[in-house]
LUMDRENDREN-792773 format. One line per field, with one value per residue: residue number from 1; residue in three letters; x, y negated, z of N, C-alpha, C in turn. Coordinates in steps of 0.2 Angstrom, whole numbers, always signed. Each point is the difference from the previous one (the first is absolute). Layout:
REM LUMDRENDREN-792773
i = NUM, ...
aa = ALA, ...
n_px = X, ...
n_py = Y, ...
n_pz = Z, ...
ca_px = X, ...
ca_py = Y, ...
ca_pz = Z, ...
c_px = X, ...
c_py = Y, ...
c_pz = Z, ...
END
This chain:
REM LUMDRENDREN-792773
i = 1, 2, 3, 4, 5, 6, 7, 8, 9, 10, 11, 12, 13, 14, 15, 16, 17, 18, 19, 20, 21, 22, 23, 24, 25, 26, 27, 28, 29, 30, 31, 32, 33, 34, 35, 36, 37, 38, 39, 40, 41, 42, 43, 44, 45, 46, 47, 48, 49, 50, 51, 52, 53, 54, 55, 56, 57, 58, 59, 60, 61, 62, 63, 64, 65, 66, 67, 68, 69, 70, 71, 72, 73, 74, 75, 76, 77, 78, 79, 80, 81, 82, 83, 84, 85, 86, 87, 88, 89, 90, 91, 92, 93, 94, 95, 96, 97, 98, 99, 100, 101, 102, 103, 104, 105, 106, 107, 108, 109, 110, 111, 112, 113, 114, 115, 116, 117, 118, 119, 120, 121, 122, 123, 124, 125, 126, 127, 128, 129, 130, 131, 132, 133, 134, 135, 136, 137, 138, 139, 140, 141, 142, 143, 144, 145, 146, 147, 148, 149, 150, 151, 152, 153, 154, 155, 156, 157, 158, 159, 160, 161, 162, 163, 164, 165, 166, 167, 168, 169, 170, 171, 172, 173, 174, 175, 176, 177, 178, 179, 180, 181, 182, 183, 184, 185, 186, 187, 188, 189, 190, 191, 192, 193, 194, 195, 196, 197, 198, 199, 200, 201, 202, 203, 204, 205, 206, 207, 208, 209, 210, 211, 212, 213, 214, 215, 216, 217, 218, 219, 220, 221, 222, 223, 224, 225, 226, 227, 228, 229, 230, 231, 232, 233, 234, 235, 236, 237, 238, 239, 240, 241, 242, 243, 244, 245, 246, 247, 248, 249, 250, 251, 252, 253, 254, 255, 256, 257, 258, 259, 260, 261, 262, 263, 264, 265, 266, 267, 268, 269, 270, 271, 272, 273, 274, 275, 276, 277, 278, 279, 280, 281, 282, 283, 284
aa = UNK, UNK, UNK, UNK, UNK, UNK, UNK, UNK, UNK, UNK, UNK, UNK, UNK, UNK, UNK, UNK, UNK, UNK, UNK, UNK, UNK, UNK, UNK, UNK, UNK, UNK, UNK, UNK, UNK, UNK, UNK, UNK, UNK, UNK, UNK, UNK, UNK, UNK, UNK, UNK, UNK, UNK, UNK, UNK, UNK, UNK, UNK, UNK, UNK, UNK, UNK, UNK, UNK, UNK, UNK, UNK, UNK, UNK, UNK, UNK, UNK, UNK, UNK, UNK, UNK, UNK, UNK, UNK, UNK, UNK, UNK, UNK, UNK, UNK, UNK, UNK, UNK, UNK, UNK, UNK, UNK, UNK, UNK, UNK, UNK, UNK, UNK, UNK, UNK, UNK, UNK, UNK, UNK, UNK, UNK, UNK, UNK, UNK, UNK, UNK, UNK, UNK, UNK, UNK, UNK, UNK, UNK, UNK, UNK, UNK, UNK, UNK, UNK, UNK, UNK, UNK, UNK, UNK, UNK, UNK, UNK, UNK, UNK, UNK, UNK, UNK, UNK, UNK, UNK, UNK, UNK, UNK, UNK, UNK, UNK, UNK, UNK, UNK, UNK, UNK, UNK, UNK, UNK, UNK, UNK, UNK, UNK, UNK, UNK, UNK, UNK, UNK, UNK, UNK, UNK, UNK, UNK, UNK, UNK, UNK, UNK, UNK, UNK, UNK, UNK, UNK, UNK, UNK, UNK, UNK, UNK, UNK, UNK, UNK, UNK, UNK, UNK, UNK, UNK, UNK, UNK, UNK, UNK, UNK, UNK, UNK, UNK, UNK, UNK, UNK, UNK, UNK, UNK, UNK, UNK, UNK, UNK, UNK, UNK, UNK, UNK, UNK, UNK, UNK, UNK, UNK, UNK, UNK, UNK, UNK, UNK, UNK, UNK, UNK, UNK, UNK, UNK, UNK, UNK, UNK, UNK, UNK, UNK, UNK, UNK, UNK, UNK, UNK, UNK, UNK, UNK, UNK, UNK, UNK, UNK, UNK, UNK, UNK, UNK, UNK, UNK, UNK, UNK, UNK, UNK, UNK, UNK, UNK, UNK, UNK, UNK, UNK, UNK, UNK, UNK, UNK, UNK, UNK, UNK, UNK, UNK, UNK, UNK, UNK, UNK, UNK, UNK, UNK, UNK, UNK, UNK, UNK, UNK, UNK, UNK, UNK, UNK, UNK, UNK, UNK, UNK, UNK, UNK, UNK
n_px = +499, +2, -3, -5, +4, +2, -6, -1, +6, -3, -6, -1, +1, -6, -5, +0, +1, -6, -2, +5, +0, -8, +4, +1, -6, -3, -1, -5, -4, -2, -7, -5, -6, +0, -7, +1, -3, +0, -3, +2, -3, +7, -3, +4, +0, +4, -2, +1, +5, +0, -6, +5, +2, -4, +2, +2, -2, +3, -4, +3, -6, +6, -4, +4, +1, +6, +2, +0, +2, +1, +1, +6, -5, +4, +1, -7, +0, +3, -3, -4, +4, +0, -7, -3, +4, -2, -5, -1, +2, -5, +4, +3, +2, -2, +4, +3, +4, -2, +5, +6, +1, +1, +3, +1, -1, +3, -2, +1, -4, +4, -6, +0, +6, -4, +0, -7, +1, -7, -1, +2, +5, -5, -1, -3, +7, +3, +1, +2, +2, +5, +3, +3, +4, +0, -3, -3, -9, -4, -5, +0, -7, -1, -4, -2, -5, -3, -6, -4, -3, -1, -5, +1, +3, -5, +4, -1, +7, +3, -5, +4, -3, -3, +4, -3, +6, +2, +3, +5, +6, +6, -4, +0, -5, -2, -1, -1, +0, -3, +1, -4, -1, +5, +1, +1, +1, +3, +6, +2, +8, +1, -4, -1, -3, -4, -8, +4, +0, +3, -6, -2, +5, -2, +4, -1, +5, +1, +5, -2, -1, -2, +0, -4, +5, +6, -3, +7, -2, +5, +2, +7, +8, -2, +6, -1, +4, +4, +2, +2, -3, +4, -3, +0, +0, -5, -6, -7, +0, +2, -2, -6, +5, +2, -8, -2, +4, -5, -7, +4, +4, -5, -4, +6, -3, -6, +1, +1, -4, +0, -7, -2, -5, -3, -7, +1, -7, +2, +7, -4, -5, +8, +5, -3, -3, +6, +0, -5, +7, -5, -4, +5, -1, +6, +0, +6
n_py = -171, +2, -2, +3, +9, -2, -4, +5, +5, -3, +1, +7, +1, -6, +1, +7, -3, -1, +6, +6, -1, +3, +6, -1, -3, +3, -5, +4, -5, +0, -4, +5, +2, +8, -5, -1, +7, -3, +6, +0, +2, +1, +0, +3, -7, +5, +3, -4, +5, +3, +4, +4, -6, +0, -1, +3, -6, +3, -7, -5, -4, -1, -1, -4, -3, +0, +9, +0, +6, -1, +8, +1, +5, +0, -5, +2, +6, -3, -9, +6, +4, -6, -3, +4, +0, -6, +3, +5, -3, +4, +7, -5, +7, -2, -8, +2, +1, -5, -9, +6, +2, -7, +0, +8, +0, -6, -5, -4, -5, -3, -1, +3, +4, -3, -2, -3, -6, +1, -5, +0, -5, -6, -3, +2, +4, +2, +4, +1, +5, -1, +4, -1, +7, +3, -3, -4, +1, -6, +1, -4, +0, -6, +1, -5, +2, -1, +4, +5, +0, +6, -1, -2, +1, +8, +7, +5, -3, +6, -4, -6, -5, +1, -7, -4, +0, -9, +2, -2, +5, -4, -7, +1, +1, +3, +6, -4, +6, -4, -1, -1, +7, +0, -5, +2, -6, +5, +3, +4, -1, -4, +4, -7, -1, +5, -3, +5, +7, +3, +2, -6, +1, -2, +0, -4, +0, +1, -5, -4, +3, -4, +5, -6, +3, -3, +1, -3, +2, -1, +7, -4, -2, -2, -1, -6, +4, -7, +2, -2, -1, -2, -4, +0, -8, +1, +1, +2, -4, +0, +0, -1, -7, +0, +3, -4, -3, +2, -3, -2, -1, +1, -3, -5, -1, +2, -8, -4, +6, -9, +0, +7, +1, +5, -5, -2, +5, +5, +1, +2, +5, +2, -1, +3, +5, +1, -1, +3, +1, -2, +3, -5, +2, -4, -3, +0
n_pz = -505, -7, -1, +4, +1, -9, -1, +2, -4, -6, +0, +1, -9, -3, +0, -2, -4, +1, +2, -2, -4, +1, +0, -4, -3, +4, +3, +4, -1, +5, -4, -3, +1, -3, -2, -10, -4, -8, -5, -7, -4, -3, -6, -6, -5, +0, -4, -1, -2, +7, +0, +0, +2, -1, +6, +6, +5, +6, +5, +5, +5, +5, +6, +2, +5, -3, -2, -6, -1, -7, -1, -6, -2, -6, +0, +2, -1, -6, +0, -1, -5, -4, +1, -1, -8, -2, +2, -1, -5, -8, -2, -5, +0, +7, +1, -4, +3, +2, -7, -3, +8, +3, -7, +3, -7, +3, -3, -4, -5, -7, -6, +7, -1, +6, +2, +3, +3, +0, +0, -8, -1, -4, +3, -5, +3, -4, +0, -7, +2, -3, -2, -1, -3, +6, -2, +2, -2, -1, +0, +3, +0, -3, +5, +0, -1, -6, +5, -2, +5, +3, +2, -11, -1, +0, +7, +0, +6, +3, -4, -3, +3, -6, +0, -4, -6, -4, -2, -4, +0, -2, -5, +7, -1, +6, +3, +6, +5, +4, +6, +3, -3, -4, +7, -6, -1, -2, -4, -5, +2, -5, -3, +0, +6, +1, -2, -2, +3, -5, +1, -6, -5, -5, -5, -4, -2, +8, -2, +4, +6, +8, +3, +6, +4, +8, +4, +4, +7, -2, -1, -3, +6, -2, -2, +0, -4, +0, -6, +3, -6, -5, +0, -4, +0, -2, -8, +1, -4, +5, +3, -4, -2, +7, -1, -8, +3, +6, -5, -5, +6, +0, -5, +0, +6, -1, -4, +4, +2, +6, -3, +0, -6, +3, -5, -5, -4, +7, -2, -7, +2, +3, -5, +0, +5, +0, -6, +1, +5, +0, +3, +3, +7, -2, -3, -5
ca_px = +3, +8, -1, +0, +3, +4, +1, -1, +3, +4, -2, +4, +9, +2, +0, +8, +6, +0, -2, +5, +2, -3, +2, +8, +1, -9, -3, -6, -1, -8, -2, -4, -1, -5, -5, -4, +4, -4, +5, -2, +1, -1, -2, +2, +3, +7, +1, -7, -4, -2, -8, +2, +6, -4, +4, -4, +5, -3, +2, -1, -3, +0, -4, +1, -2, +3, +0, +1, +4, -3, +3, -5, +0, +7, +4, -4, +2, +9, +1, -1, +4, +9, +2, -1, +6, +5, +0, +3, +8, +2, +5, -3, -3, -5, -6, -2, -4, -4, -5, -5, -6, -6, -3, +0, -6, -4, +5, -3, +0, +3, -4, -4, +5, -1, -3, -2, +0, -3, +2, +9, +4, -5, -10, -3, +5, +2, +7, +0, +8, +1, +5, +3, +7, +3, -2, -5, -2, -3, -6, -2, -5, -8, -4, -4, -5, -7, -4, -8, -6, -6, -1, -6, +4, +3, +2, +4, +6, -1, -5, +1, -4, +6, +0, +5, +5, +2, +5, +5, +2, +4, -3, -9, -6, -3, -9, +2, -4, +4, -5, +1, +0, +7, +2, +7, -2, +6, -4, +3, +6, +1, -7, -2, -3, -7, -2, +1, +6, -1, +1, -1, +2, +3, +0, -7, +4, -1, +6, -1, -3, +2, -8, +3, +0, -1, +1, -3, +5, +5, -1, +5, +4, +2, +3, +1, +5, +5, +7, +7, +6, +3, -6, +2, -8, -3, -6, -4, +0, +8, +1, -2, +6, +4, -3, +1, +8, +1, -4, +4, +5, -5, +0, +5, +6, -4, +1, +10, +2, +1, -4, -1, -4, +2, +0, +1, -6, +0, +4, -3, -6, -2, +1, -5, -1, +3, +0, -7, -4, -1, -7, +2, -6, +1, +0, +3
ca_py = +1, -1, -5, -4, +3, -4, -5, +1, -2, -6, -3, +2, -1, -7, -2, +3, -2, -8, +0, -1, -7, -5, +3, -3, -6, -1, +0, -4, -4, +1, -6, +3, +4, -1, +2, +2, +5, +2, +2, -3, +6, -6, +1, -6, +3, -2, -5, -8, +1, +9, +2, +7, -2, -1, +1, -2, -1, -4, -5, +2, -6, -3, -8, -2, -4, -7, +0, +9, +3, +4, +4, +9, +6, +2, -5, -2, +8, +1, -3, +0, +7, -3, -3, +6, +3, -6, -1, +5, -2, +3, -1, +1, +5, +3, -5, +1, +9, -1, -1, +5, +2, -2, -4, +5, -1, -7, -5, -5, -2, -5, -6, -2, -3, -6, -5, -5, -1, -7, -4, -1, +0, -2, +2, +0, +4, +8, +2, +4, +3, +7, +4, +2, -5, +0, -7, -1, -8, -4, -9, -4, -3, +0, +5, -3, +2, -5, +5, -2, +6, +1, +5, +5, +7, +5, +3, +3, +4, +1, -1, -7, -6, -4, -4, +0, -8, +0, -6, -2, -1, +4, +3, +7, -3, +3, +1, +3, +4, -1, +0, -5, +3, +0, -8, -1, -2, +5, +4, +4, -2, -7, -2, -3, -5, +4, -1, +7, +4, -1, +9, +1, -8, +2, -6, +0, +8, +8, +3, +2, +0, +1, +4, +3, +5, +0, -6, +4, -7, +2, +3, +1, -8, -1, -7, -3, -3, -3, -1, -3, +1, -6, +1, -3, -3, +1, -2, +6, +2, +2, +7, +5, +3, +4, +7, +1, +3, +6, +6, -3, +5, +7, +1, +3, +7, +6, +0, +2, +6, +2, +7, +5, +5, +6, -1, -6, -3, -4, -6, -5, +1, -3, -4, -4, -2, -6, -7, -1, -3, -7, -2, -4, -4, -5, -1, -7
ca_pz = +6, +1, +0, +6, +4, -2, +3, +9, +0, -1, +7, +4, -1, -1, +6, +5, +0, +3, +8, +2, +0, +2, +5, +2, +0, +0, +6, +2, +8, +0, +1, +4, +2, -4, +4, -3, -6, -7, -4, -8, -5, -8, -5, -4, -5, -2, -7, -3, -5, -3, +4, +0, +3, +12, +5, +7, +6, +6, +4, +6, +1, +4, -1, +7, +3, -4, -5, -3, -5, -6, -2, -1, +5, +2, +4, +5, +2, +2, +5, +9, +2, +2, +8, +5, -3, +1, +8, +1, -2, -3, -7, -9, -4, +4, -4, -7, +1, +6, -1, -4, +2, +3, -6, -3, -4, -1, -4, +1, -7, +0, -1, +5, +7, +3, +8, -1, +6, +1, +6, +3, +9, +5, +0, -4, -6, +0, -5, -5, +0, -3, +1, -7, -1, +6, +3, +4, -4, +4, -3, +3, -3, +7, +1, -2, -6, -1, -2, -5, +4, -5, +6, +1, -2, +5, -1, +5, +0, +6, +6, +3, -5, -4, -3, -6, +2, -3, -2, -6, +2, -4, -5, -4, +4, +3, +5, +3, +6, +6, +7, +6, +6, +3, +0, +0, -5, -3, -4, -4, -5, +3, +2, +8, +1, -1, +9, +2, -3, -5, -2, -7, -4, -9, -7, -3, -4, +3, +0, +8, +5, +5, +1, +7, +1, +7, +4, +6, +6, +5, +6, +5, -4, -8, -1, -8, +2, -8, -2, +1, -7, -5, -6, -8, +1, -5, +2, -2, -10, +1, +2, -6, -5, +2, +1, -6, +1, +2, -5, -4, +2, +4, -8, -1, +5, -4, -6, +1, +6, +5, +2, -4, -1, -5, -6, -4, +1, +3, +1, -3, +2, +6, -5, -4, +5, +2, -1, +1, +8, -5, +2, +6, +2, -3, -10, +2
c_px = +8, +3, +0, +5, +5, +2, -1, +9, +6, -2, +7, +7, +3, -3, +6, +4, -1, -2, +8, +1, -3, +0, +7, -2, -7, +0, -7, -1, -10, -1, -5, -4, -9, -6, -5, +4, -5, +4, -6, +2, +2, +0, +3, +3, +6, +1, -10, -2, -2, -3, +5, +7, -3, +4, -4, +7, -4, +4, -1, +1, +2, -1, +3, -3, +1, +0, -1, +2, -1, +4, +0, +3, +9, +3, -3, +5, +8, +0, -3, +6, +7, -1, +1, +8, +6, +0, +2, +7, +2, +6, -4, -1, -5, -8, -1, -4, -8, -6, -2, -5, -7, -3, -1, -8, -3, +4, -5, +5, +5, -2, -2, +5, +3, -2, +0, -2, -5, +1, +8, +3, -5, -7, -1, +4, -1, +7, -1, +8, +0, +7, +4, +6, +5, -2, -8, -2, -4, -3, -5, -6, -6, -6, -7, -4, -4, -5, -7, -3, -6, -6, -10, +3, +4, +1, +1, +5, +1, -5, +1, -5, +7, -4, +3, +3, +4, +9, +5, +7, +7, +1, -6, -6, -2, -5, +1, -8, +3, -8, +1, -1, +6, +4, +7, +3, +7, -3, +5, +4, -2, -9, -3, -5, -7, -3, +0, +5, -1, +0, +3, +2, +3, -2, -6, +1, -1, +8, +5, -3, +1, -7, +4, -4, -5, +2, -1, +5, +7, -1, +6, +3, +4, +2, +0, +8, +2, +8, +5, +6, +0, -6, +2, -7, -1, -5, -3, +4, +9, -3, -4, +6, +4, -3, +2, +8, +2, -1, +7, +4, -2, +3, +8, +3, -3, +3, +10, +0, -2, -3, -1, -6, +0, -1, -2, -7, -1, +1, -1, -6, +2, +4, -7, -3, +3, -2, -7, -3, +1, -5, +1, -7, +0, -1, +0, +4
c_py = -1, -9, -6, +1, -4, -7, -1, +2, -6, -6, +1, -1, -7, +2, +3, -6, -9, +1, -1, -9, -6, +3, -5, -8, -4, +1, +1, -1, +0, -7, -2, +7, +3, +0, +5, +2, +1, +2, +0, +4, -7, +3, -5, +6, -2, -4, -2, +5, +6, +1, +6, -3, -2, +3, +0, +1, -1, -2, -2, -7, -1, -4, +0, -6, -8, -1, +6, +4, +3, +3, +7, +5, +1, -5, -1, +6, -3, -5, +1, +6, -6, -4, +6, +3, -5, -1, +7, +0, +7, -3, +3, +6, +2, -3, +5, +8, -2, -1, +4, +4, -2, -3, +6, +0, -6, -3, -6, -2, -4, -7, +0, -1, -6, -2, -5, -2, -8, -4, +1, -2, -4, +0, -5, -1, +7, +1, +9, +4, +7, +3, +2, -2, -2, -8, +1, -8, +1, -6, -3, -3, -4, +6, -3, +2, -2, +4, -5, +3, +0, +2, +2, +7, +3, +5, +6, +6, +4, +2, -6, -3, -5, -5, -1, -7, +3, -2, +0, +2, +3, +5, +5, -4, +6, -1, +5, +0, -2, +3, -5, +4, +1, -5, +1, -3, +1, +5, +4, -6, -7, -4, -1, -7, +0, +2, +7, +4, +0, +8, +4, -4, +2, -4, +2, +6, +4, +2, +2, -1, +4, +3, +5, +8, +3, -7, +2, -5, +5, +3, +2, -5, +2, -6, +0, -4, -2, +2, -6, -1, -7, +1, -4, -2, +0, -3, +4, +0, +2, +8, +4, +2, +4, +6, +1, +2, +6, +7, +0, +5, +6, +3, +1, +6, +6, +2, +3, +7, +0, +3, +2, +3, +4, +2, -7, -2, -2, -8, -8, -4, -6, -7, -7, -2, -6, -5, -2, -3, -8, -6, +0, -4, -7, -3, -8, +0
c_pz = +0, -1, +5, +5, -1, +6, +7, +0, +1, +8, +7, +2, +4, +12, +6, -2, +3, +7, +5, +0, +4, +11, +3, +0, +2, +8, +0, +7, +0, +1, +3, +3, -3, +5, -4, -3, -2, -4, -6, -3, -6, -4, -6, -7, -2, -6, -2, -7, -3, +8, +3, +5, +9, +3, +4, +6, +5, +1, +6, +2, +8, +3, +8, +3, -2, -9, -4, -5, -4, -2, -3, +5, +2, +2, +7, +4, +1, +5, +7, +1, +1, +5, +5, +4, +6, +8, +4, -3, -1, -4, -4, -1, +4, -3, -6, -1, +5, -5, -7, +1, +1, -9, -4, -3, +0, -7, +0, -8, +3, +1, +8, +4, +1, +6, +0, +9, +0, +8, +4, -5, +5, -3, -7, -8, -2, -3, +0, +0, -3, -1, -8, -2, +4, +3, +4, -3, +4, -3, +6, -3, +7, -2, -5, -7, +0, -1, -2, +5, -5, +7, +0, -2, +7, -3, +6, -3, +3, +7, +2, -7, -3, -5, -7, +0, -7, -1, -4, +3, -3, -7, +0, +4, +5, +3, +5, +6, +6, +5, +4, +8, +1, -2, +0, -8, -3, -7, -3, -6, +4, +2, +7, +0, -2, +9, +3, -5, -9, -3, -5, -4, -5, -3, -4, -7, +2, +0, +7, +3, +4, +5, +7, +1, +5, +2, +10, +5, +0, +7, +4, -3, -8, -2, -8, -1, -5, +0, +4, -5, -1, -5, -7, -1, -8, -2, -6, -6, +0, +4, -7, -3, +4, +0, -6, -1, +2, -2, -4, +3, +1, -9, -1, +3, -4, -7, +0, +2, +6, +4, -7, -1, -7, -5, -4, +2, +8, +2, -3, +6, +7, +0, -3, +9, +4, -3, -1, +5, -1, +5, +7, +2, +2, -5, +0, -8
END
């Protein structure tokens, strides 16, 4: 427990101090409008090589009309609190007080803070953005994947008939549960182009996986909005090293005082945690 308290700390420190920032330099503007909210329980291991290191996050599936939004529960919560902020034309401390309230008991893992937008900037791209280091990145990728169907293999999820499909993507191979009862050929991270929604999807390890929750229509207007920043254009195997840098500073700042815990055996313990977080859902 002291351990995690630990990094739910460290999480905090680093974020109070990037949301100011991203208060003073972060527009959001609405692109679209949600028609579908699905939300994903993810399941993963931080480190590839210890059973006892599993995480869980949820995540939240935007699906509008043109396009849609992949992101975790905490960025999903602060980007609707600073559009909100930015048009009532709060001052900073009120944004920040508003949004320690409204993220009071949420966080959301390192390895997941991200946003992923398919069919943008146009139909049949995505781009991938993240936040760190006072910069804002961004990877631009086509949408495109090469699935296996399978369609003597069933399943039920939810109470939805599910299909099975294969594919290779980013060093792992998965298997993935889609439906055709729900024609929305969209799914949890960058996974898409399946003749329905994608309920279920994990690598053939089990070391993630994405297993929807809810699924339900928009029952009032709910915008899907993007950032307005300077993006520092990147590409996947460059954003893994900047996560691998982050862990690095997280490591130094603990190891130098800049945060503090109370005893050594602690301090090893979350020491060694950092540097375990190893097991990016990329591999490259």
């Amino acid at each position: 427990m002291k351990i995690k308290l630990l990094f739910l700390s460290l999480f905090v420190f680093f974020t109070l101090n990037s949301i100011a920032q991203e208060f003073k330099t972060k527009e959001l503007i609405s692109i679209d409008t949600t028609k579908w909210l699905c939300t994903y329980n993810y399941d993963f291991f931080q480190d590839s090589t210890s059973s006892y290191s599993k995480r869980n996050d949820q995540m939240y599936l935007q699906v509008g009309s043109h396009l849609s939004k992949f992101s975790c529960v905490s960025s999903f919560i602060s980007d609707s609190i600073l559009y909100f902020a930015q048009r009532k034309n709060m001052d900073m401390q009120a944004f920040i007080n508003l949004y320690s309230k409204s993220l009071s008991g949420v966080s959301s893992n390192i390895m997941s803070m991200y946003t992923i937008f398919k069919n943008y900037p146009s139909k049949g791209l995505m781009i991938f953005t993240a936040f760190d280091d006072n910069k804002f990145y961004k990877v631009e990728q086509p949408m495109h994947m090469n699935w296996r169907l399978d369609t003597q293999k069933d399943t039920a999820i939810l109470g939805y008939n599910c299909q099975k499909a294969y594919t290779s993507y980013a060093g792992r191979n998965w298997v993935a549960w889609y439906s055709q009862q729900i024609p929305l050929t969209d799914g949890p991270y960058k996974f898409n182009g399946l003749p329905g929604l994608i309920l279920k999807i994990s690598d053939t390890k089990k070391q993630h996986c994405f297993t929807l929750n809810s699924i339900k229509k928009a029952s009032y207007i709910q915008t899907i909005n993007l950032q307005t920043v300077s993006f520092v254009d990147i590409t996947a195997e460059e954003y893994i090293k900047i996560m691998k840098n982050k862990m690095m500073r997280l490591y130094g700042n603990l190891q130098n005082g800049v945060v503090t815990i109370d005893s050594e055996e602690a301090k090893a313990k979350a020491l060694h945690g950092l540097m375990s977080r190893n097991n990016f859902i990329e591999k490259f």
